[in-house]
C-alpha positions in Angstrom: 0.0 0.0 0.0 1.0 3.5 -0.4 1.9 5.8 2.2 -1.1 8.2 3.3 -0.4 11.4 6.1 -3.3 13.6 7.6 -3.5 16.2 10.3 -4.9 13.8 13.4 -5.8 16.9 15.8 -8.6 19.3 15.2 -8.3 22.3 13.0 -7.7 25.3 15.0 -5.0 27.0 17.6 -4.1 24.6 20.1 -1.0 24.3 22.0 0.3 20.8 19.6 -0.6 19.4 16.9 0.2 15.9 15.4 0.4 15.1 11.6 0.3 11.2 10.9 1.9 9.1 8.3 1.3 5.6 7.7 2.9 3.2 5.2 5.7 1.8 3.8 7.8 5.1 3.3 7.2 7.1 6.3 10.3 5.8 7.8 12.3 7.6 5.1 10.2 10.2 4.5 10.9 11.0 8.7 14.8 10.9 8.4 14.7 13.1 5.3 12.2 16.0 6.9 14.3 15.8 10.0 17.9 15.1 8.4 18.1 12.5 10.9 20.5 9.3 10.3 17.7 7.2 12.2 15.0 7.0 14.7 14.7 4.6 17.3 11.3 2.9 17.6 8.4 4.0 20.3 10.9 6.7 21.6 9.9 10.4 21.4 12.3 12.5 19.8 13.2 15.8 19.9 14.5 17.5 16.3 13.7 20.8 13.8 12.3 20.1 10.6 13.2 21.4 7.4 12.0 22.2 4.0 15.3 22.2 1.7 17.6 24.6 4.1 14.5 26.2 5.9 13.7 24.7 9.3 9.7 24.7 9.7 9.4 24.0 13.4 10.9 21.9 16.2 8.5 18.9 16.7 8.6 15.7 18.8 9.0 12.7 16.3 7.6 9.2 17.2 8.4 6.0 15.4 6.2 3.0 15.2 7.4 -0.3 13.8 5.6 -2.4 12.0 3.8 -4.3 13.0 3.6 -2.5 16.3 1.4 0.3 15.7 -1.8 1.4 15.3 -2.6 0.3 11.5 0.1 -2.6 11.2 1.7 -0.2 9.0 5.3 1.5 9.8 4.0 5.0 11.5 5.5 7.9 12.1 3.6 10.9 13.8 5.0 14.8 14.3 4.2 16.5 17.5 4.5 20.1 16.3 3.2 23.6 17.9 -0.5 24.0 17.4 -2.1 25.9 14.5 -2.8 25.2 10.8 -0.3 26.9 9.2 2.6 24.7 10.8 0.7 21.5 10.7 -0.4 22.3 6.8 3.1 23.4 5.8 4.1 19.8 7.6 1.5 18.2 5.9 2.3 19.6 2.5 6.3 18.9 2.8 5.2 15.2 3.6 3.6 15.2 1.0 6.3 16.6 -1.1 8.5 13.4 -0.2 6.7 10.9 -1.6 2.8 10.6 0.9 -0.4 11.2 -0.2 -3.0 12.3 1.9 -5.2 10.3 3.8 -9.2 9.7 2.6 -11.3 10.2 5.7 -11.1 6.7 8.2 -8.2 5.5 5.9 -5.8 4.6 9.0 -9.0 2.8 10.7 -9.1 1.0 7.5 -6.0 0.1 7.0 -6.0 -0.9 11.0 -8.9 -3.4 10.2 -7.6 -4.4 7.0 -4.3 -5.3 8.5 -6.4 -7.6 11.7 -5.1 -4.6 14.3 -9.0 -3.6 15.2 -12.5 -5.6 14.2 -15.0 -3.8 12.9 -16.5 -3.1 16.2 -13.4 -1.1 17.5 -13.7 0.7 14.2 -17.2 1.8 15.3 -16.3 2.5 18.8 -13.3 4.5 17.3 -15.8 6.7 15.2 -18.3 7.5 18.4 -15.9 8.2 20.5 -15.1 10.9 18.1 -18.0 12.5 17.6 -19.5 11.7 21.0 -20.5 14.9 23.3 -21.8 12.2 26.0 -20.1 10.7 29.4 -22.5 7.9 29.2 -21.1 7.2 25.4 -17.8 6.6 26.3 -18.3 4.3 28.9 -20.1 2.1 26.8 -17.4 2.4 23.9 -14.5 2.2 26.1 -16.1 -1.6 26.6 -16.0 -2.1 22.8 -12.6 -0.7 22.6 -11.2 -3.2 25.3 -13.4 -6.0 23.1 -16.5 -7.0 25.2 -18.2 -6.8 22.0 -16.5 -8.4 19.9 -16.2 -11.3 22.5 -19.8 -11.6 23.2 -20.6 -11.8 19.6 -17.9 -14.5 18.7 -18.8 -16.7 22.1 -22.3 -16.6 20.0 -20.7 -17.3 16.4 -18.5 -20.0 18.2 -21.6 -21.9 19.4 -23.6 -21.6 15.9 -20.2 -23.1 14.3 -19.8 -26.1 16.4 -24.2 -26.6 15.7 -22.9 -26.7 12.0 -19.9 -28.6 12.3 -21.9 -31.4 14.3 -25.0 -31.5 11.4 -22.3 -31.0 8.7 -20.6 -34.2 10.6 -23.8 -35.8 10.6 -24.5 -34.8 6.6 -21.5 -36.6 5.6 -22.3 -39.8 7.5 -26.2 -39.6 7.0 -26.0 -43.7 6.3 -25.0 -44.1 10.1 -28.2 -44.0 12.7 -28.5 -40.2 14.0 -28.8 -39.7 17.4 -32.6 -39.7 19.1 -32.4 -36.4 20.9 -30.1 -34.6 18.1 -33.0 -32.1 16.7 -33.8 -31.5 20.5 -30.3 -30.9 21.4 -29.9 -28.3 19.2 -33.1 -26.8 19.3 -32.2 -26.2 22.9 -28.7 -24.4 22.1 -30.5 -22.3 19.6 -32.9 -21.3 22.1 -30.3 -20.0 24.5 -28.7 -18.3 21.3 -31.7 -16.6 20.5 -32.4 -15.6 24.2 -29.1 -13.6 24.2 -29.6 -11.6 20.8 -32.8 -10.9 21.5 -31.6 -9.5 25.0 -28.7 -6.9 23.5 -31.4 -5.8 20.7 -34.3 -5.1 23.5 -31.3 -3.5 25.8 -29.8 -1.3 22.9 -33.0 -0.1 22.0 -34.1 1.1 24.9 -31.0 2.5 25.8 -30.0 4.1 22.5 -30.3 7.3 24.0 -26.9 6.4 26.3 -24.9 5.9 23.1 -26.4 9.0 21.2 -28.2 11.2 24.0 -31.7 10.9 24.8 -34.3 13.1 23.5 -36.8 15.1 26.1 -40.3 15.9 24.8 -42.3 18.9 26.2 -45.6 18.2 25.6 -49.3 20.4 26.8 -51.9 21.9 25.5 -51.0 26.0 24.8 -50.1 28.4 27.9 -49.8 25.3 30.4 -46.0 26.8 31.5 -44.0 24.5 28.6 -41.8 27.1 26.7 -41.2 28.8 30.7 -40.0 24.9 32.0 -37.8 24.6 28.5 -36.4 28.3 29.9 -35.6 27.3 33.0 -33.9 24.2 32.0 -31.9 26.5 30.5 -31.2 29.1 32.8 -32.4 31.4 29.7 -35.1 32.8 27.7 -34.8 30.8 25.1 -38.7 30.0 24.0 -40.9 33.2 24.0 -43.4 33.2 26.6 -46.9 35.0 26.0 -50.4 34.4 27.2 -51.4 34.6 23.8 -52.4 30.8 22.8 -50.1 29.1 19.7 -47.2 31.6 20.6 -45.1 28.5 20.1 -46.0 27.4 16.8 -42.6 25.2 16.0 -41.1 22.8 17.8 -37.5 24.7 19.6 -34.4 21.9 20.3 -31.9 22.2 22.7 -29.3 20.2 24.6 -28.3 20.6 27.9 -26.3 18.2 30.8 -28.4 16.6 33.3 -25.5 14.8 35.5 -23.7 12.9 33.1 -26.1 12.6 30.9 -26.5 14.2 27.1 -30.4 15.2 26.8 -31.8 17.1 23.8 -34.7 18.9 25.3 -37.7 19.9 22.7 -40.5 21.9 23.9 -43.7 21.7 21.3 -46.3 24.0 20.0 -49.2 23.3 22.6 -51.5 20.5 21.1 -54.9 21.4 20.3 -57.2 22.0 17.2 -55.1 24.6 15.3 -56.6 27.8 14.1 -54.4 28.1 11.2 -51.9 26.1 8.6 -49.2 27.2 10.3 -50.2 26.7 13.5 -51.1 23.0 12.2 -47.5 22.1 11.5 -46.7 23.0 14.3 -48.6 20.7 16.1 -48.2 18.3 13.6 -44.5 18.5 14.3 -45.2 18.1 18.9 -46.7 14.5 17.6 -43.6 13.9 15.7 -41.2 15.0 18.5 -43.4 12.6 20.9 -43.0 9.3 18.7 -39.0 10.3 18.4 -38.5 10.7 22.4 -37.4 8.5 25.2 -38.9 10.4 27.9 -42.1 12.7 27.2 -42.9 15.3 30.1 -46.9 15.9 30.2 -47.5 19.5 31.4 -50.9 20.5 32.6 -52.0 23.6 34.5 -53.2 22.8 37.7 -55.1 26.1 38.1 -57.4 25.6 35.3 -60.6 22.9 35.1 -59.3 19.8 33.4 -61.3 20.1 29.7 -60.8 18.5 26.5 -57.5 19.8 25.4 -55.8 18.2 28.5 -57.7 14.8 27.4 -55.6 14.7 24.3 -52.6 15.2 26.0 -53.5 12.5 28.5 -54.1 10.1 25.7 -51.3 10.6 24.1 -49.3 10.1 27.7 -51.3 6.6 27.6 -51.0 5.4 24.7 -46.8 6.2 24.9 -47.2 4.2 28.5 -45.3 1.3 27.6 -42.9 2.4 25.2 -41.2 5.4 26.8 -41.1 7.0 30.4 -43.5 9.2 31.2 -43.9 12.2 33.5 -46.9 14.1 34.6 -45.6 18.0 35.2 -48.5 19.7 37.2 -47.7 23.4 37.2 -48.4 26.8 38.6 -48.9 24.9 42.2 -48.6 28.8 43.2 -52.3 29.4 42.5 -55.3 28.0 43.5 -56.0 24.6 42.3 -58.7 23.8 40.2 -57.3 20.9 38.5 -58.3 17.3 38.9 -55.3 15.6 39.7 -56.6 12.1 40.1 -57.1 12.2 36.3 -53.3 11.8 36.1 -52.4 9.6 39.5 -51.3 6.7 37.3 -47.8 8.4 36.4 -45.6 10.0 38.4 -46.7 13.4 39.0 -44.4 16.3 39.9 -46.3 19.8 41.3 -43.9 23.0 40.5 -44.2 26.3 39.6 -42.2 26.5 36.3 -41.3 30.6 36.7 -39.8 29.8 40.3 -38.3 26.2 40.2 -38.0 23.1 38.4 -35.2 21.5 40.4 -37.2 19.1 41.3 -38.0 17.6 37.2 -34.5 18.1 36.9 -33.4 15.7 39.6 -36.5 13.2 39.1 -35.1 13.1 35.8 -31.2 12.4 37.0 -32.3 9.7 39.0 -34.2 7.8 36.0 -31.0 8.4 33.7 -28.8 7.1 36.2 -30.8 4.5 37.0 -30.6 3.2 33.0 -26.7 3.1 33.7 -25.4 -0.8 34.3 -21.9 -1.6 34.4 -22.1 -5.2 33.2 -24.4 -4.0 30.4 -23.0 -4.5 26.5 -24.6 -2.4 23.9 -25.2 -2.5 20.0 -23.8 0.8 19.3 -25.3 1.5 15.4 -28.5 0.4 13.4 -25.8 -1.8 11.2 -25.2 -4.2 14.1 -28.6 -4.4 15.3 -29.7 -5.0 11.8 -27.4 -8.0 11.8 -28.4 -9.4 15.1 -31.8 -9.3 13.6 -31.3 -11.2 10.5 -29.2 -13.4 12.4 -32.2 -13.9 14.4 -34.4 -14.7 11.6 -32.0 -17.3 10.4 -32.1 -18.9 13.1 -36.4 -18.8 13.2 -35.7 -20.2 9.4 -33.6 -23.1 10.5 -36.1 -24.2 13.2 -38.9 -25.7 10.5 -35.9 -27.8 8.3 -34.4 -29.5 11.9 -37.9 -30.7 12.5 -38.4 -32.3 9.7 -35.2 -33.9 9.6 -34.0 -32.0 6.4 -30.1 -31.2 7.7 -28.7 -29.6 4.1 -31.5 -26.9 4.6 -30.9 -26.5 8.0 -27.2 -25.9 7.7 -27.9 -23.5 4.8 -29.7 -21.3 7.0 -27.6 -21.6 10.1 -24.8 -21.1 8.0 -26.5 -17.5 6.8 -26.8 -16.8 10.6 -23.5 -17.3 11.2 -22.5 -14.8 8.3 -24.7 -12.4 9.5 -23.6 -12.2 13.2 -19.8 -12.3 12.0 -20.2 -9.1 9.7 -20.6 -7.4 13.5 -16.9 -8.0 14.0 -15.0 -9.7 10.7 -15.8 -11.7 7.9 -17.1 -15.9 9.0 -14.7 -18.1 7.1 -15.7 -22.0 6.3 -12.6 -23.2 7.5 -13.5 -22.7 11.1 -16.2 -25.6 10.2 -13.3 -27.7 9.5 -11.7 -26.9 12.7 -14.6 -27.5 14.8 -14.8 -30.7 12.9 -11.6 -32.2 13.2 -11.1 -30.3 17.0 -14.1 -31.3 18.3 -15.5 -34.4 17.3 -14.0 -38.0 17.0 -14.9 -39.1 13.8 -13.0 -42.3 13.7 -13.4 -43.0 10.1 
C-alpha cells in the first residue's frame, strides 16, 4: 500500500498538533524532513524540521514499527506547535516526499484491514469521536477493550460447532442419527436466541446512552411548557406570552443533566389549530413525541381539566409502555382547580415553572442514572442491530428444516446466521467448520 499522512488533531490554535503518516515510506520520509540518520522505535524524539535549508518547526517525532502500531503499518507521527499553518506546511512537505494524503477513516481502515482492530473497535473509534456524551464513552470504552466483539464470537462459536456437528452428521447420513439430536440443538438455539434478542431489546431502549436521549415537552398552549424549557436553560430561550399558539414550532436544545447528554424539545401546545401554520406545528409536537425517550406531560393545575388536557393524557397513555412518562403539574402557586386524580397513574411532579424546576430536573437524573449498568454490553449503530436481527431470523428459518429432519437446509440457513452475526466483528470463514470438525469431534473413520 501506499503511504497516506493527515492532520490527526482538530483544525484550529491549540498548544500541539500531530500530523500522521502511515505506510511503507514514512520511515524515510521521517529521516529526510528531520535530516536524521535514524529513529529509534516508540521513543519520542526531539528534532527541527526542514523544507530544503529552511527549518519549519521543532517537533517531537515518534516512530512506530511495523507491525507494532496502530494500523500494522510502519508510523510515524509529528508533535508540532499547534495551529494550521505549521501543521499544513508539515503536511504539505510530507507530502512533497513521496505521501499522499489520507481519505477520511483510511488509518482505521487500513488498522482493520491489516487484523489490528474488528470492525466493532472501528465503530467505537468513530463514536468516541464525535460523542459529546459521558454515558457514550463508557459504553465504547467496553467495545474498545473488546467486550463486544467477545460476546458476539462466544455466540458465532456456538452456531459453528451446531454446524460442524449436522455437517458431521451430513456426511455420514448412512450411520443411525442420534434420538435427541433435533432437541439438542433446538435447545442451544434457544439459549442463542435468548441472548440476541436480549442486546437488541437492551440497545433499544437504551439508545439514548450511546447517542443522548431526546426530552419531549408536551401540553396543551399556555400550560407553562416554553417557561419549563427556559428554566432548563437558565435562559429565555422560547418566547413566553399568554397569547395561545405563541409557540408554533417545535424549539431543540441540549443541555447536561448529570452525566447525561439530553436534547430537550419543547412543542407547539397540542390542540385543534386555528391556522396552517399553527397546524405544522402541532403536527410536528406529535412527531417530537413518537422520536422521544422520555415525554414530560404539562398540565395547568389552576385551570378545570377540559378537552384539550384529554388529548394530552391520551397521548401520555398510549406512549405508557414504550417510553417514560412524567406528569408535570404546574403553577402549584395558584389555587388549584385541576383534577389531579385524572393523572395519578404516572408520576406526577407539582412545580411552579417561573420559580423552580429543580425538582423535574433531579427526578429526571435519578431515571437516567438508573438506566446506567456496568455489566451492560450495547449495540452501538443500526448496522449491528440490523445483523443481530437477520441473524435472528435465520435462526427462526432453521427451526422448520431440523424438525423435519431435512439437515442440508438446515445448515444453509444456520450457515447464513452465522454470516450475519460475523459481519458485526470480521468476515465468517468455512474453515473454522473444519476446525470445529476435526477439533471437536471423534470421527473415527
Amino acid at each position: 500500500m501506499d503511504t497516506i499522512a493527515a492532520i490527526a488533531t482538530a483544525h484550529g490554535v491549540g498548544s500541539i498538533a500531530i500530523v500522521r503518516v502511515s505506510g511503507r515510506d514514512s520511515y524515510d520520509i521521517a529521516l529526510k524532513l528531520s535530516k536524521k540518520l535514524s529513529l529509534t522505535p516508540r521513543y519520542a524524539t526531539l528534532s527541527f524540521l526542514y523544507s530544503g535549508k529552511d527549518i519549519i518547526d521543532e517537533s517531537i517525532i515518534i516512530y512506530f514499527k511495523a507491525p507494532y502500531s496502530f494500523t500494522g503499518e510502519d508510523i510515524v507521527e509529528f508533535q508540532c506547535h499547534g495551529g494550521i499553518a505549521v501543521a499544513n506546511t508539515i503536511l504539505k512537505e510530507v507530502v512533497a516526499l513521496g505521501a499522499r494524503l489520507a481519505n477520511p477513516g483510511e488509518f482505521s481502515k487500513r488498522a482493520f484491514l491489516n487484523g489490528k482492530i474488528d470492525l466493532t473497535k472501528a465503530e467505537a473509534i468513530a463514536k468516541i469521536i464525535e460523542t459529546k456524551s459521558e454515558d457514550a464513552i463508557k459504553y465504547l470504552s467496553k467495545h474498545l477493550r473488546g467486550d463486544l466483539k467477545n460476546f458476539i464470537e462466544e455466540l458465532r462459536d456456538k452456531l459453528v460447532e451446531i454446524l460442524a456437528f449436522v455437517e458431521v452428521n451430513i456426511d455420514y447420513a448412512e450411520e443411525d442419527l442420534p434420538l435427541d439430536l433435533g432437541e439438542n440443538i433446538k435447545n442451544r438455539l434457544t439459549d442463542i436466541k435468548k441472548k440476541l434478542t436480549k442486546i437488541v431489546k437492551a440497545s433499544e431502549q437504551n439508545e439514548g446512552l450511546i447517542n443522548g436521549f431526546n426530552i419531549a415537552i408536551i401540553g396543551k398552549p399556555n400550560v407553562g411548557k416554553s417557561s419549563l424549557l427556559n428554566k432548563f436553560l437558565n435562559y429565555q430561550r422560547a418566547i413566553i406570552s399568554d397569547i395561545a399558539g405563541t409557540t408554533r414550532d417545535t424549539i431543540e436544545e441540549e443541555i447536561k443533566i448529570g452525566s447525561h447528554l439530553v436534547r430537550i424539545v419543547d412543542t407547539a401546545g397540542i390542540r385543534e389549530a386555528g391556522d396552517s401554520v399553527e397546524k405544522i406545528g402541532v403536527k410536528r409536537s406529535f412527531e417530537a413525541t413518537k422520536k422521544a425517550d422520555i415525554v414530560l406531560g404539562v398540565f395547568d393545575l389552576s385551570k378545570e381539566y377540559d378537552l384539550e388536557d384529554e388529548k394530552i393524557l391520551n397521548i401520555l397513555k398510549e406512549n405508557k409502555d414504550k417510553k417514560k412518562i412524567f406528569v408535570i403539574l404546574n403553577k402549584k402557586d395558584l389555587p388549584k382547580k385541576f383534577d389531579t386524580k385524572r393523572v395519578e397513574e404516572f408520576e406526577t411532579l407539582f412545580i411552579s415553572a417561573k420559580d423552580d424546576v429543580s425538582d423535574v430536573i433531579n427526578y429526571l437524573k435519578i431515571y437516567l442514572d438508573s438506566n446506567i449498568k456496568e455489566d451492560m454490553i450495547l449495540l452501538t449503530s443500526r448496522r449491528q442491530i440490523e445483523s443481530v436481527q437477520k441473524a435472528k431470523e435465520a435462526i427462526d428459518r432453521a427451526i422448520e428444516p431440523l424438525n423435519d429432519g431435512e439437515l442440508e437446509l438446515f445448515a444453509y440457513e444456520i450457515n447464513d446466521a452465522i454470516g450475519y452475526i460475523s459481519s458485526i466483528t470480521t468476515k465468517f470463514e468455512r474453515d473454522e467448520i473444519l476446525d470445529k470438525m476435526f477439533g471437536n469431534f471423534c470421527l473415527g473413520k
